[in-house]
Backbone as numpy.savetxt, mean C-alpha at the origin, in Angstrom:
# Nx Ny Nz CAx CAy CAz Cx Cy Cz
-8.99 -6.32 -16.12 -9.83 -5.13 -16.12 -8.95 -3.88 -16.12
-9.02 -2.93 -16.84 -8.30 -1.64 -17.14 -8.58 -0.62 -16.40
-7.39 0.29 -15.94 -7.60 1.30 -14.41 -9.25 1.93 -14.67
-9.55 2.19 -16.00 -10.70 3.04 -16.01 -12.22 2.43 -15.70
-12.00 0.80 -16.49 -12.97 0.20 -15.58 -13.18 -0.13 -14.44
-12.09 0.23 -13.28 -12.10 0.13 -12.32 -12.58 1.16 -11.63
-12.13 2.19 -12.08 -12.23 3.52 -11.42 -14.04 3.91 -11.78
-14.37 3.54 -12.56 -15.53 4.11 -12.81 -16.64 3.55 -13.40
-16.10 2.09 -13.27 -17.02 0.48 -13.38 -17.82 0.78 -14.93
-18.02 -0.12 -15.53 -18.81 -0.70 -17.21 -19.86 0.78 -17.06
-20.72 0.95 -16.53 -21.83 1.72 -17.22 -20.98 3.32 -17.96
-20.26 3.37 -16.30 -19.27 4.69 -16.31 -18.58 4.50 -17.74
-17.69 3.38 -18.30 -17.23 3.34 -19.48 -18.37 3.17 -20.79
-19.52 3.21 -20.54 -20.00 3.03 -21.93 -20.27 4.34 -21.82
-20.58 5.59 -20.76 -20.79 6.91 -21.13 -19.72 7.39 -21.56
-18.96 7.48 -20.56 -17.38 8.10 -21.30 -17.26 8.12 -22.49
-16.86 6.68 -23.40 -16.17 5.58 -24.42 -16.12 7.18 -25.59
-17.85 7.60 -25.50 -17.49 8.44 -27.18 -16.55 10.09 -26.97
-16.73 9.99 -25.24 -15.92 11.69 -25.39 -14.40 11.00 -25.29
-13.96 9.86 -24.67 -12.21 9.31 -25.08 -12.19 9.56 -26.38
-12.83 8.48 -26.97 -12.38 8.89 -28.50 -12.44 10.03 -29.03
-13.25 10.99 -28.33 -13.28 12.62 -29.59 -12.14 13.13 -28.84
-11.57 13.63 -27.59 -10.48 13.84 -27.28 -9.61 13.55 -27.14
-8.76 12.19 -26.85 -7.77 11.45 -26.95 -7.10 12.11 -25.50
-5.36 11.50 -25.50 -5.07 11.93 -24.32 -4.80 13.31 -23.92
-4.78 14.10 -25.02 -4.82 15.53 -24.35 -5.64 15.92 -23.33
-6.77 15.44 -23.26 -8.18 15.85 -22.94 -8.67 15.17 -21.75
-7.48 14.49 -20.95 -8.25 13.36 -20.61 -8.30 14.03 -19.10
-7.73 15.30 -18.54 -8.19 15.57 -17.48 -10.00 16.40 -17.73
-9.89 16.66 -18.76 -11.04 16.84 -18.80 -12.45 15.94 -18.93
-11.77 14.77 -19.21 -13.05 13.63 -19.27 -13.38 13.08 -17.59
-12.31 13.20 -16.78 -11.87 12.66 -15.73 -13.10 13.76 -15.42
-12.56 14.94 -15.60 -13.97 16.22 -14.19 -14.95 15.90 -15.04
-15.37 15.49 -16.05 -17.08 15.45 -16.41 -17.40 14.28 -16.06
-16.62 13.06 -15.72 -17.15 11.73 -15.65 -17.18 11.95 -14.01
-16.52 12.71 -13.12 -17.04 12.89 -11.75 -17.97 13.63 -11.59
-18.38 14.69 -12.46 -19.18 15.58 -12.62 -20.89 14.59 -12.66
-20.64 13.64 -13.56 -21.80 13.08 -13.98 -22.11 12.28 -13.07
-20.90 11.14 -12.55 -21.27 10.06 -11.07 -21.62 10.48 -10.13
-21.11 11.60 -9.59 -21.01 12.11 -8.38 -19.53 11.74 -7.41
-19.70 10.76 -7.30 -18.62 9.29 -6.85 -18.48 7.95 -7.56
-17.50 7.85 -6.95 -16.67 7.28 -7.97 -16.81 5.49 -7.57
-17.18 4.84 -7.65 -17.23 3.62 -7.38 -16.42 3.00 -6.19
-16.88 2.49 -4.84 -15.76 2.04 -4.02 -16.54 0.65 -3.77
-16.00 -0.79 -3.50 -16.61 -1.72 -3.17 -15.98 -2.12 -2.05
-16.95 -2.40 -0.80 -17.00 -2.94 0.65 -16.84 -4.53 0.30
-15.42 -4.95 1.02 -14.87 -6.30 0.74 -14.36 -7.01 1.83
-14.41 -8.01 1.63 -14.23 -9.19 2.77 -12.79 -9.19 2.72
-12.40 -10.02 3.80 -10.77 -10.54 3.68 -11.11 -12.38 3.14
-10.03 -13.00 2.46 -10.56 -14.75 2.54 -9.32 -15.04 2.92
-9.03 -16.18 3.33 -7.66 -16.93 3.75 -6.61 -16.75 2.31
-5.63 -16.47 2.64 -4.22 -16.15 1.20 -3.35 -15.98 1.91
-1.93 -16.34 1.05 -0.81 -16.26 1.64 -0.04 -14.46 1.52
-0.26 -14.14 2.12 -0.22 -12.51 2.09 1.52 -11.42 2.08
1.84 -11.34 1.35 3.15 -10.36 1.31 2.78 -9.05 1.92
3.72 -8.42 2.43 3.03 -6.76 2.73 4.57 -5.99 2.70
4.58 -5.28 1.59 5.72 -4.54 1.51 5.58 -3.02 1.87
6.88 -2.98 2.92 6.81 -1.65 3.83 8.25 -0.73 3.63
7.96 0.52 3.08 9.07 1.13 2.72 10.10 1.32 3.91
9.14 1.67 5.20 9.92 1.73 7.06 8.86 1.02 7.65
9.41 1.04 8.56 9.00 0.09 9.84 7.94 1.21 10.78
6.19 0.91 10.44 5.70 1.24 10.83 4.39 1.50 9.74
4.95 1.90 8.30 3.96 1.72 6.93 2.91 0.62 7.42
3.11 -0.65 7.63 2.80 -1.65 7.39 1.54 -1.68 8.09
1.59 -0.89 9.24 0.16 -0.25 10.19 -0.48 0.34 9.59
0.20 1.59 9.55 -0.72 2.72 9.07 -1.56 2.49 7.65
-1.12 1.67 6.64 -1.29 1.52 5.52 -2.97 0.73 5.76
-2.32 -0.59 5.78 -2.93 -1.58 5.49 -2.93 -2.45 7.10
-2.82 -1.86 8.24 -2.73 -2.83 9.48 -3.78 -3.69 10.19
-5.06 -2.74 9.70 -6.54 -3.34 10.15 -6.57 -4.86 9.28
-6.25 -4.51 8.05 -6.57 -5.59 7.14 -6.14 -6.95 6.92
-4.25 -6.58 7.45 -3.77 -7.36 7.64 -4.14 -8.64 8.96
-4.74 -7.52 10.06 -5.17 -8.51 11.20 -6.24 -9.31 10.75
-7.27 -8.46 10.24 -8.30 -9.29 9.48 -7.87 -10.88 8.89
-6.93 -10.35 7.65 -6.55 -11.46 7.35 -5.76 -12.68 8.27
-5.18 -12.17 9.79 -4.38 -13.32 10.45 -5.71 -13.84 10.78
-6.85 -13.26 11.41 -7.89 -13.97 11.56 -8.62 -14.68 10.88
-8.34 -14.48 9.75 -9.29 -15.41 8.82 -8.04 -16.57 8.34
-6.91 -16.65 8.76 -5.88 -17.58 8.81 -4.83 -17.52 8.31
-4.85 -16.72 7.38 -3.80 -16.57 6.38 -2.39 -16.47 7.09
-1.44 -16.60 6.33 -0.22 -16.57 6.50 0.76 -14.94 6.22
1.11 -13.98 6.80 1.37 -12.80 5.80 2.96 -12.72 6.65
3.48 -12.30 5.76 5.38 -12.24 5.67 5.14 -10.40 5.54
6.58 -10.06 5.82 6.12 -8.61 5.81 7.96 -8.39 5.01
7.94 -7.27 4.44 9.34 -7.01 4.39 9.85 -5.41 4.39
10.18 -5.02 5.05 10.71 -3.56 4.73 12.02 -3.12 4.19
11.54 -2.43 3.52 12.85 -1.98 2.49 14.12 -0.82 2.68
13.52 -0.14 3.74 14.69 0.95 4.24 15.02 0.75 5.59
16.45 1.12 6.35 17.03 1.03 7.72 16.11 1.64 8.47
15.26 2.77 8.12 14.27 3.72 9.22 15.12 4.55 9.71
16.34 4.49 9.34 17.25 5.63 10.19 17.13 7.34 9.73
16.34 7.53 8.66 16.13 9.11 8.85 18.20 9.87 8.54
18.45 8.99 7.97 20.07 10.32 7.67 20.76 10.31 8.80
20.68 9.01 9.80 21.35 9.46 10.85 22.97 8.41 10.55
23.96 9.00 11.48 25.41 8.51 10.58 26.15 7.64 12.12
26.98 7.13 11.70 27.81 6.35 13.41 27.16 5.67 14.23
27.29 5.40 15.47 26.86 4.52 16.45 25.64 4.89 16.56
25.24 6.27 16.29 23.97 6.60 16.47 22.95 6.29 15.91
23.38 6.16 14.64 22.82 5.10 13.45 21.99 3.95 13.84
23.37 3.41 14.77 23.11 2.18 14.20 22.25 1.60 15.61
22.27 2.35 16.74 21.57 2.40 17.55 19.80 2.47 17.25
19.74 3.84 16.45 18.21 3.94 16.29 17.55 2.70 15.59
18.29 2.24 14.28 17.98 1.16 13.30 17.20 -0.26 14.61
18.11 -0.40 15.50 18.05 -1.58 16.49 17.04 -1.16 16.60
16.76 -0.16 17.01 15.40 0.22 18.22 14.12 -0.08 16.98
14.20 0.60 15.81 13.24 0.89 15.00 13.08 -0.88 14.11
13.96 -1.73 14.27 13.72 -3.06 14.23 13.12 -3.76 15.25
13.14 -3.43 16.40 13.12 -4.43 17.61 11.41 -3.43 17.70
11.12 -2.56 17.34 9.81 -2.09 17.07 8.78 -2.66 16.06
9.30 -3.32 15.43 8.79 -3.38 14.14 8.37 -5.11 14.48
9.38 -5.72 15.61 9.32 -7.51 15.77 8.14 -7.67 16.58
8.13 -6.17 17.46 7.04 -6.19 18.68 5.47 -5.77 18.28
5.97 -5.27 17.10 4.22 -4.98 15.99 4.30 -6.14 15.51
5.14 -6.83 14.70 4.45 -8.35 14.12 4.02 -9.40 14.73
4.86 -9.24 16.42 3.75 -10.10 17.34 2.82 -9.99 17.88
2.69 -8.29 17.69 0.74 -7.89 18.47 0.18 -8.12 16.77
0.35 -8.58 15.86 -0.28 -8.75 14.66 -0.47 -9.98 14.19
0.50 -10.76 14.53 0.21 -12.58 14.30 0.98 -12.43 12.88
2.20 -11.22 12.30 2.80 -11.56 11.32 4.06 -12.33 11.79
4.67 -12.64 10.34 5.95 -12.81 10.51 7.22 -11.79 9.88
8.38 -11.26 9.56 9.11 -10.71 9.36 10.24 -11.41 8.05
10.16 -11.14 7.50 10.86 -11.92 6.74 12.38 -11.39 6.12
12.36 -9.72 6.05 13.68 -9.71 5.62 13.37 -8.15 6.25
14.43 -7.65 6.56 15.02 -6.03 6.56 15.54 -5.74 5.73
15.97 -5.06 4.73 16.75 -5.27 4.04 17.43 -3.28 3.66
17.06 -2.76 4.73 18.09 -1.85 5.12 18.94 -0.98 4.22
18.36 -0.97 3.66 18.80 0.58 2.45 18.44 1.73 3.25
19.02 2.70 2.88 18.98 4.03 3.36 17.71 4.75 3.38
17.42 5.01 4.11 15.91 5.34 4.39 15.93 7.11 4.12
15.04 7.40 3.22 15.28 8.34 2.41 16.01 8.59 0.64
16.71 7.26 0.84 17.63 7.00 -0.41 17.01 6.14 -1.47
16.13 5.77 -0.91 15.56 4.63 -1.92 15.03 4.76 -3.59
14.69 6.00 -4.04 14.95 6.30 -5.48 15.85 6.36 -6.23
17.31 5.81 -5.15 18.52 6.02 -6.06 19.12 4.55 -6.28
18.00 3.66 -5.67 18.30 2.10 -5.37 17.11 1.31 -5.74
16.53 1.64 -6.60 15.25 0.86 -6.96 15.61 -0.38 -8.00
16.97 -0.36 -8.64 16.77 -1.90 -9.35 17.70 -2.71 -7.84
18.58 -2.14 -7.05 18.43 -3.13 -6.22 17.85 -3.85 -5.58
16.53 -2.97 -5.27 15.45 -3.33 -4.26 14.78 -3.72 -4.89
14.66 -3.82 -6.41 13.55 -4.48 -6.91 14.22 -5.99 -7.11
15.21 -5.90 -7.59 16.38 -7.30 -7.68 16.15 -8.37 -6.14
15.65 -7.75 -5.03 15.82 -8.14 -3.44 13.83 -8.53 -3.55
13.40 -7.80 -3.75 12.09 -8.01 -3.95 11.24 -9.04 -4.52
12.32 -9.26 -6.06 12.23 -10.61 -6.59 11.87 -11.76 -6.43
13.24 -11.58 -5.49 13.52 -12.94 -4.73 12.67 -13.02 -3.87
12.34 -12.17 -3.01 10.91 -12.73 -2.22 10.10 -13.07 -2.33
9.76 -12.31 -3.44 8.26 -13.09 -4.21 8.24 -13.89 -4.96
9.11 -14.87 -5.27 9.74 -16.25 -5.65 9.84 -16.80 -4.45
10.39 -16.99 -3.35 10.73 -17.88 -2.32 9.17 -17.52 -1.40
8.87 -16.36 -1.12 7.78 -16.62 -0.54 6.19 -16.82 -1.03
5.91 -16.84 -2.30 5.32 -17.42 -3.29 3.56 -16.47 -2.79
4.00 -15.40 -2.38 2.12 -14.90 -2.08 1.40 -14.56 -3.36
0.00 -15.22 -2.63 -1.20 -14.81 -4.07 -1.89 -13.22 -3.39
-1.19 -12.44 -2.61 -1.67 -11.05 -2.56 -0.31 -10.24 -2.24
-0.09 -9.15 -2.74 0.83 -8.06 -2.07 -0.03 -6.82 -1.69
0.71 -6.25 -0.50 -0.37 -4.83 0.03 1.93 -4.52 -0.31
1.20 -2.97 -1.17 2.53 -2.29 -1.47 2.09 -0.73 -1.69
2.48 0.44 -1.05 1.86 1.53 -1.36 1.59 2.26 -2.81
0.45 2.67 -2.84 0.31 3.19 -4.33 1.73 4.45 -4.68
1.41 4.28 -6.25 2.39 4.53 -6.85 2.50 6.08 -6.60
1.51 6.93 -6.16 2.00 8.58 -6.12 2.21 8.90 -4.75
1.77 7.66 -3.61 1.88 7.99 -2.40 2.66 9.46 -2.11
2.65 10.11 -1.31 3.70 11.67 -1.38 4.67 11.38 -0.29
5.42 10.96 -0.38 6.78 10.00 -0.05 7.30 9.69 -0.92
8.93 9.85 -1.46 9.74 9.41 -1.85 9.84 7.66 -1.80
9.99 7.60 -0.94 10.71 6.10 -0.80 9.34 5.12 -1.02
8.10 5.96 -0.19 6.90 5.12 -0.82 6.59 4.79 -2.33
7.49 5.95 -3.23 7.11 5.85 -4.81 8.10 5.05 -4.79
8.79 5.21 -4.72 10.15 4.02 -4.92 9.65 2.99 -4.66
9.53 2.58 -3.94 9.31 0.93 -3.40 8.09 0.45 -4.04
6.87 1.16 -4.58 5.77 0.50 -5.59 6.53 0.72 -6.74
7.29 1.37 -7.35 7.72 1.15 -8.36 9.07 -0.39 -8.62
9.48 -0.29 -7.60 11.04 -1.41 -7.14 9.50 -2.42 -7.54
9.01 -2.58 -6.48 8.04 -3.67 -6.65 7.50 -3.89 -7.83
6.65 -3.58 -8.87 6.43 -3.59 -9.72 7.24 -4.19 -10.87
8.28 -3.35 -10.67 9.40 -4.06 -11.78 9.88 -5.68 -11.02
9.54 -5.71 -9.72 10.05 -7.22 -9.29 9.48 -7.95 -9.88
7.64 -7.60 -9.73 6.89 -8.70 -10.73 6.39 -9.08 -11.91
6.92 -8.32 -12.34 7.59 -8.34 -13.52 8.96 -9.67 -14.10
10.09 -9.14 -12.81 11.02 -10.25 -13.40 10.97 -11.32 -12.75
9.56 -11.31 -11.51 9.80 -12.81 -10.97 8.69 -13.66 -11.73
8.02 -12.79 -12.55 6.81 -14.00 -13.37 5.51 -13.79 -12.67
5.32 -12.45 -11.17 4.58 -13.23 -10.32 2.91 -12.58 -11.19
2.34 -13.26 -11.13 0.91 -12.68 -11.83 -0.48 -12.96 -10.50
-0.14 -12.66 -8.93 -1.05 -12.35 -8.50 -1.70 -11.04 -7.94
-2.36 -10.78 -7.00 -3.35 -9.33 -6.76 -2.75 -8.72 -5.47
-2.61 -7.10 -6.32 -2.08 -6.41 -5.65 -2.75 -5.67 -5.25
-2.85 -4.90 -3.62 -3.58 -4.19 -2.76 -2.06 -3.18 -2.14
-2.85 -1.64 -3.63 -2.14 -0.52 -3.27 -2.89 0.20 -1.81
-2.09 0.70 -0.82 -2.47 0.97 0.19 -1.28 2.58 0.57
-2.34 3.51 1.43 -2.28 5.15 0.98 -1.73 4.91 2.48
-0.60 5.70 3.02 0.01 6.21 3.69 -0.08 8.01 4.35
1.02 8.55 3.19 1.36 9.49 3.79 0.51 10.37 2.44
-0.65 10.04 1.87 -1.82 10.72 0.80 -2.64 9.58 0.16
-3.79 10.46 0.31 -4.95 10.15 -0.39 -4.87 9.38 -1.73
-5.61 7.90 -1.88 -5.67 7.23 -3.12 -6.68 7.30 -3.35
-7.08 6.95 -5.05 -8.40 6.97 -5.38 -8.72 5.51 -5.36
-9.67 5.12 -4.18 -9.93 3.39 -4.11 -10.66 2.85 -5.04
-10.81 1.49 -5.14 -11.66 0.92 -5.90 -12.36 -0.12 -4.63
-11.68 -0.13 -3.67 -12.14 -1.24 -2.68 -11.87 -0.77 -1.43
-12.64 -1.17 -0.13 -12.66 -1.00 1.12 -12.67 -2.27 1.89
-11.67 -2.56 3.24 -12.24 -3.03 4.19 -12.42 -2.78 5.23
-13.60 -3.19 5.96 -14.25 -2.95 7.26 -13.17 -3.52 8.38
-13.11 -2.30 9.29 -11.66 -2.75 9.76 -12.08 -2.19 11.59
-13.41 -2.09 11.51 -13.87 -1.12 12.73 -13.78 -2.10 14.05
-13.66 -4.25 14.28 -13.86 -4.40 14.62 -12.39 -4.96 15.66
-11.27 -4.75 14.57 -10.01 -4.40 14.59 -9.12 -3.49 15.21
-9.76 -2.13 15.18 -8.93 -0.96 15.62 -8.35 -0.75 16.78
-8.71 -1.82 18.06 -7.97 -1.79 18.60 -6.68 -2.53 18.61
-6.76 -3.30 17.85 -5.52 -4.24 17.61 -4.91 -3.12 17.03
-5.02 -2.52 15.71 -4.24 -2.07 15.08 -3.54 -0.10 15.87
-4.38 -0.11 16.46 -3.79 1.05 17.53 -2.58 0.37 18.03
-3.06 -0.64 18.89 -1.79 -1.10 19.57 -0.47 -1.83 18.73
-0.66 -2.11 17.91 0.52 -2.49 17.02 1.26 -1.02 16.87
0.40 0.06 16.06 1.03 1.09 15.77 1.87 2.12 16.76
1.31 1.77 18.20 1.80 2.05 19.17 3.30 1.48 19.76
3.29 0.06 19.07 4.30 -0.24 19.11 5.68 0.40 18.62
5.50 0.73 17.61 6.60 1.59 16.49 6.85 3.47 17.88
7.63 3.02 19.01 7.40 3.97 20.14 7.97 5.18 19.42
9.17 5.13 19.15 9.90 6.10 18.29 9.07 6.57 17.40
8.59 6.18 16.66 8.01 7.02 15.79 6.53 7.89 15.96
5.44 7.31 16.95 4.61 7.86 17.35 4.57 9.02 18.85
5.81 8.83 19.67 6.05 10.17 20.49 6.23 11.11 19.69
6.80 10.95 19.04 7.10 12.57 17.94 5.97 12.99 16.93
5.44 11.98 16.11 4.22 12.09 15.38 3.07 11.82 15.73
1.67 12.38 15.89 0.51 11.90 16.34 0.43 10.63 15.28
1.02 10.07 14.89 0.33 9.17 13.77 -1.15 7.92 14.25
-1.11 7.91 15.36 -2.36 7.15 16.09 -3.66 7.74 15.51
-3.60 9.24 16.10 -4.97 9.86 15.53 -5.47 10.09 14.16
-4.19 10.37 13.53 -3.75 10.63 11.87 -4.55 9.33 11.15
-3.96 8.28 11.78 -4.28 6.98 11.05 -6.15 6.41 11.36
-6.75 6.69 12.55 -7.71 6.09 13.15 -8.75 7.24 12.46
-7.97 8.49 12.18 -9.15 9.92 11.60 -9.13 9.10 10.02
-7.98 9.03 9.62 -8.08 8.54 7.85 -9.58 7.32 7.84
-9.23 6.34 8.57 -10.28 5.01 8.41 -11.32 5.24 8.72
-11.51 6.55 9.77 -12.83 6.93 10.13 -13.55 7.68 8.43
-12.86 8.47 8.26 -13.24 8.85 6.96 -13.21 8.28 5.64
-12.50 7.02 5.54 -12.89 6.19 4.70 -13.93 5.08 4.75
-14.45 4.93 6.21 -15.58 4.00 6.01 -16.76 5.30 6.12
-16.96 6.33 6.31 -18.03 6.77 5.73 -18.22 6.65 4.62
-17.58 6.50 2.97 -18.14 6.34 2.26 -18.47 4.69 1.70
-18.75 4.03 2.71 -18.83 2.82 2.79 -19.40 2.51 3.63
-20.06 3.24 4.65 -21.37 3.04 5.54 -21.17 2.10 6.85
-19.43 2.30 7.16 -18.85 1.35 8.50 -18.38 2.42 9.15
-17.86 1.62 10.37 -16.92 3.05 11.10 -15.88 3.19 11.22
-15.50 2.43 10.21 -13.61 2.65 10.25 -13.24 1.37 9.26
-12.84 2.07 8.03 -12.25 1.23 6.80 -11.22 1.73 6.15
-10.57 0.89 5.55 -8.89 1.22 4.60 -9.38 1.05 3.16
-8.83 1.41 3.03 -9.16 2.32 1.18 -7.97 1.43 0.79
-8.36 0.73 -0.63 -7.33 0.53 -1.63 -7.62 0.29 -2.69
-6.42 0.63 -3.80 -6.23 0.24 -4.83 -6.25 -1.37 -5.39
-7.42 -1.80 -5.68 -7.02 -3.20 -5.89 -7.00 -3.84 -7.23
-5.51 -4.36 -8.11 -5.60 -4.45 -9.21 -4.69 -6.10 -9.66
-4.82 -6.70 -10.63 -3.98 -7.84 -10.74 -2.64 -7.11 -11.04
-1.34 -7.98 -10.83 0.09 -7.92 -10.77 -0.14 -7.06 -12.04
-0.67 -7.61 -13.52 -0.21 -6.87 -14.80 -0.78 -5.24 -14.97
-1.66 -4.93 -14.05 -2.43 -3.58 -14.08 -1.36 -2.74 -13.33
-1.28 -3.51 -12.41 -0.65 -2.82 -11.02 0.58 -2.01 -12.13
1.36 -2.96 -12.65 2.83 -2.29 -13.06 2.28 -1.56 -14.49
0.89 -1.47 -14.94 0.78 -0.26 -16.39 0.59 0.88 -15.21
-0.42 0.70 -14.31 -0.46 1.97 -13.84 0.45 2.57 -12.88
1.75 1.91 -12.25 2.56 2.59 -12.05 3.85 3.17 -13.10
3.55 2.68 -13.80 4.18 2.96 -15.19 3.79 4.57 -15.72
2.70 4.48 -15.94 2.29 5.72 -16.45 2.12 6.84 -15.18
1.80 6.75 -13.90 1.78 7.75 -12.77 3.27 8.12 -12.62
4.11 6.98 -12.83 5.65 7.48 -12.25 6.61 7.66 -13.19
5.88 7.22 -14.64 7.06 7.40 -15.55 8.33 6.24 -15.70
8.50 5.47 -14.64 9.69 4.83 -14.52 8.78 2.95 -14.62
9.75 2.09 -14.24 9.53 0.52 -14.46 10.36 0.02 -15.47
């Protein structure tokens, strides 16, 4: 199914279909405001979790909450298996013992969220946190391999414009991984640090306290940032348009969509 049938489901494309063709892509922010103009809203579907072997790729140690953390519990409850991997040290530019001090802490944070979550941890893999656009065929080369050895039929990986650096990086690293690992299953883009346009929701209201306390875990990073309220205000406002009291918004597309449309948002792959 193609981003546009997603975004704005079959009926939405048989109105559109004749103003694409009279304008082509010049035009197409303009088809975009008349086709919201005409829906009102934009299609979101309220979705279950089912048992799957679940990947969840996290640019730092703490994404993995805020993103997608309700969902993920969902899914330990409904049985599944989910591996997690993060792609940067979390160290923020810091240099020497001091470094390498915070990294410990912001790991040994990250072991104490995957056991209030029922995940497992599967790799650190400690690139420079902040640096990660200048290392994306490594990390996609590292990425690979995970999704070969750990063989999941879902990835949660942040969408491709997230407003984070390292968040665009790492859906893009990713993308090109599945690509060279062959993998052709469903990917669940998940919004961080900005607003995505969803195609899917889950109900995550019965959860939130789990996922408070995981995120609470990540100590370092939430004394300094409210991110508790940040994160619990986002889900509150995404299950209003979904008629719950607290849901996560995502992008949900197969492996081959996932990498056209980060292709064309980021330019790179």
């Amino acid at each position: 199914m193609s981003l546009l049938h997603t975004m704005f489901g079959l009926h939405a494309m048989r109105v559109a279909a004749p103003v694409l063709g009279a304008v082509g892509a010049v035009g197409s922010m303009r088809v975009l405001g008349r086709a919201q103009r005409v829906f009102h809203r934009l299609p979101v579907q309220l979705v279950g979790v089912e048992q799957a072997r679940v990947l969840v790729i996290a640019p730092h140690m703490d994404d993995e909450v805020i993103g997608p953390g309700g969902t993920v519990l969902r899914h330990v409850a409904a049985g599944s298996d989910v591996g997690v991997v993060f792609a940067s040290d979390g160290a923020a530019g810091m240099t020497g013992p001091e470094r390498d001090e915070y990294v410990d802490t912001r790991e040994r944070e990250a072991a104490e969220a995957a056991k209030q979550m029922g995940t497992s941890i599967i790799e650190f893999l400690d690139h420079p946190d902040g640096q990660l656009c200048r290392l994306e065929r490594d990390l996609s080369d590292e990425l690979a391999d995970v999704l070969r050895s750990f063989e999941p039929e879902q990835v949660f990986v942040p969408f491709p414009t997230d407003h984070h650096r390292d968040h665009q990086a790492t859906a893009s690293a990713a993308a090109r991984a599945m690509r060279r690992a062959g993998w052709s299953g469903e990917v669940w883009s998940y919004e961080a640090w900005s607003p995505l346009w969803p195609n899917v929701s889950v109900d995550v209201s019965e959860v939130i306290d789990g996922k408070v306390d995981a995120l609470n875990c990540h100590a370092s990073q939430v004394n300094g940032l409210n991110y508790v309220d940040a994160t619990v205000g986002l889900n509150r406002y995404r299950g209003l348009r979904v008629g719950v009291p607290l849901a996560e918004a995502f992008y949900r597309a197969p492996a081959a969509e996932f990498t056209r449309v980060c292709a064309k948002l980021t330019g790179r792959i």
